[in-house]
C-alpha positions, 0 to 999 in steps of 0.5 A, spaced: 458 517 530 456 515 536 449 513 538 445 513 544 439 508 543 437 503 538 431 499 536 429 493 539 423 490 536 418 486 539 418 480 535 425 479 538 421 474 543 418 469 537 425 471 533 428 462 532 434 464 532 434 467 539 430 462 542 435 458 539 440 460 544 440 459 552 439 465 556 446 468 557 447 468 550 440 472 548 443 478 553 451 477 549 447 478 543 443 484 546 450 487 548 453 486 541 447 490 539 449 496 545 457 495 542 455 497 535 450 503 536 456 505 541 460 505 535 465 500 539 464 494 535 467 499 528 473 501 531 479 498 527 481 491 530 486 492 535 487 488 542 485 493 546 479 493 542 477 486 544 479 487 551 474 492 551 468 488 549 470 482 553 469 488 559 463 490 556 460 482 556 464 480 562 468 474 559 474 472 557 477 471 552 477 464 550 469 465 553 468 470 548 471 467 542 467 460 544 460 465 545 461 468 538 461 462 535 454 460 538 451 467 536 454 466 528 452 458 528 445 461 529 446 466 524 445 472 528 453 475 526 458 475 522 465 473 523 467 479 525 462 480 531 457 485 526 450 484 526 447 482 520 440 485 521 443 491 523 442 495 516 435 492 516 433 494 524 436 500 524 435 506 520 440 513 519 434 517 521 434 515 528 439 519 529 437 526 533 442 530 529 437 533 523 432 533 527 435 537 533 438 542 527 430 542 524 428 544 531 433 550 532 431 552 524 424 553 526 426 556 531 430 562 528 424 563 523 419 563 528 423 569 531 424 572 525 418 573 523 415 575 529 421 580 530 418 582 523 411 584 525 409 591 525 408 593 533 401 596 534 400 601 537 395 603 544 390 606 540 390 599 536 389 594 542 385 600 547 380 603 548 380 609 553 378 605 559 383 599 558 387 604 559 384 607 565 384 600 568 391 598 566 394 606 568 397 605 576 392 609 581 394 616 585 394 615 592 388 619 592 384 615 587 386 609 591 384 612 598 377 614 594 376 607 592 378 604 599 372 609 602 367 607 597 368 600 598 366 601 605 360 605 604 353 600 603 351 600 594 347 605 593 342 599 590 341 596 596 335 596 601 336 595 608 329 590 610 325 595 615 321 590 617 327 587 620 328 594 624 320 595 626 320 587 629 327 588 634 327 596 635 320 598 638 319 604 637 324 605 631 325 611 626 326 605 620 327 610 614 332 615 619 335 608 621 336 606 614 340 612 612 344 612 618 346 606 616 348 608 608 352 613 611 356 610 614 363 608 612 365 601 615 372 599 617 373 594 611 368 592 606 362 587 607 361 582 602 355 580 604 350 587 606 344 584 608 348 581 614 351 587 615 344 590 617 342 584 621 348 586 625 347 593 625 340 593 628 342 588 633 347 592 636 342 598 636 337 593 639 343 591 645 346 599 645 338 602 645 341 607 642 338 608 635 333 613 631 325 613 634 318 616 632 318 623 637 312 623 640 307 628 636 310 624 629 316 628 629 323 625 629 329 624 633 334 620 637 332 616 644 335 612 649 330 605 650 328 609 656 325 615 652 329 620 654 331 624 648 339 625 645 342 630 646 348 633 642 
């Protein structure tokens, strides 16, 4: 079976019987390695077979036979081109076949026993509000909460002083209840520059709630004139 990557160690750069060997042959040696992990160097022996290393190694024939010869004097190879440290480098579990079977076991058994779980129901995982929240809104509940969204919080307290110092004259807590009833175009995040901007508006337009003369209450133009509806 064929094989797509080996072992190389890294006492390979200390190894005497490389350093033995000038620099071309340390690479025919590594070639070999190639050759042997591609399942090449054990097919039967045949002509083409050996032609097909010399390709591999770029030489020719008689080059190939006398870089062999080198790499055997040494002690690297055998006669036949076989490493000798093969069986000792190398190791059978390298191979990605178990493992890859391994995996796709694991996997089955993964999703059988998840398919095995018993199913738990919503009254099991939600309570009345989860579901509330998770349920799709209607029209109407999603216009309502566009509307309140709009609207100032009911905890929020517009700062009358504010109003007292820029609106002479001003009806602060009439202002006030003005502004919480109405509903802006989009909603505001940040409610107290809303109000700055509300009272300077009325500061520029005159137009806001004032104290009546006589203590009563009611809307006049920043000449004093009253409103009239």
């Amino acid at each position: 079976m064929s094989f797509h990557w080996f072992r190389m160690w890294s006492d390979a750069v200390d190894d005497e019987k490389l350093r033995l060997l000038a620099f071309e042959d340390r690479w025919h040696f590594v070639a070999l390695l190639c050759l042997k992990r591609s399942g090449l160097l054990d097919e039967p022996e045949s002509d083409l077979k050996k032609q097909k290393i010399c390709v591999k190694l770029g030489l020719d024939s008689v080059e190939l036979e006398t870089a062999m010869k080198r790499l055997v004097t040494v002690g690297l190879i055998n006669e036949a081109l076989q490493p000798l440290a093969w069986g000792k480098r190398q190791f059978e579990s390298d191979s990605s076949t178990s493992r890859v079977r391994a995996f796709r076991k694991r996997q089955r058994n993964e999703k059988e026993t998840f398919q095995k779980r018993p199913q738990t129901t919503d009254s099991d995982t939600e309570t009345d509000s989860e579901k509330n929240a998770l349920r799709e809104k209607t029209p109407s509940e999603r216009r309502a909460r566009a509307h309140a969204a709009r609207r100032v919080p009911g905890d929020f307290s517009p700062d009358l002083d504010l109003a007292r110092r820029e609106l002479p004259g001003v009806d602060a807590e009439r202002e006030a209840q003005k502004f919480r009833d109405h509903e802006f175009k989009r909603a505001r995040s940040d409610w107290s520059a809303a109000w700055r901007n509300w009272v300077e508006t009325c500061r520029e337009s005159g137009r806001y709630a004032r104290l009546a003369q006589g203590g009563g209450v009611g809307l006049r133009w920043s000449d004093g004139t009253p409103v009239r509806f």
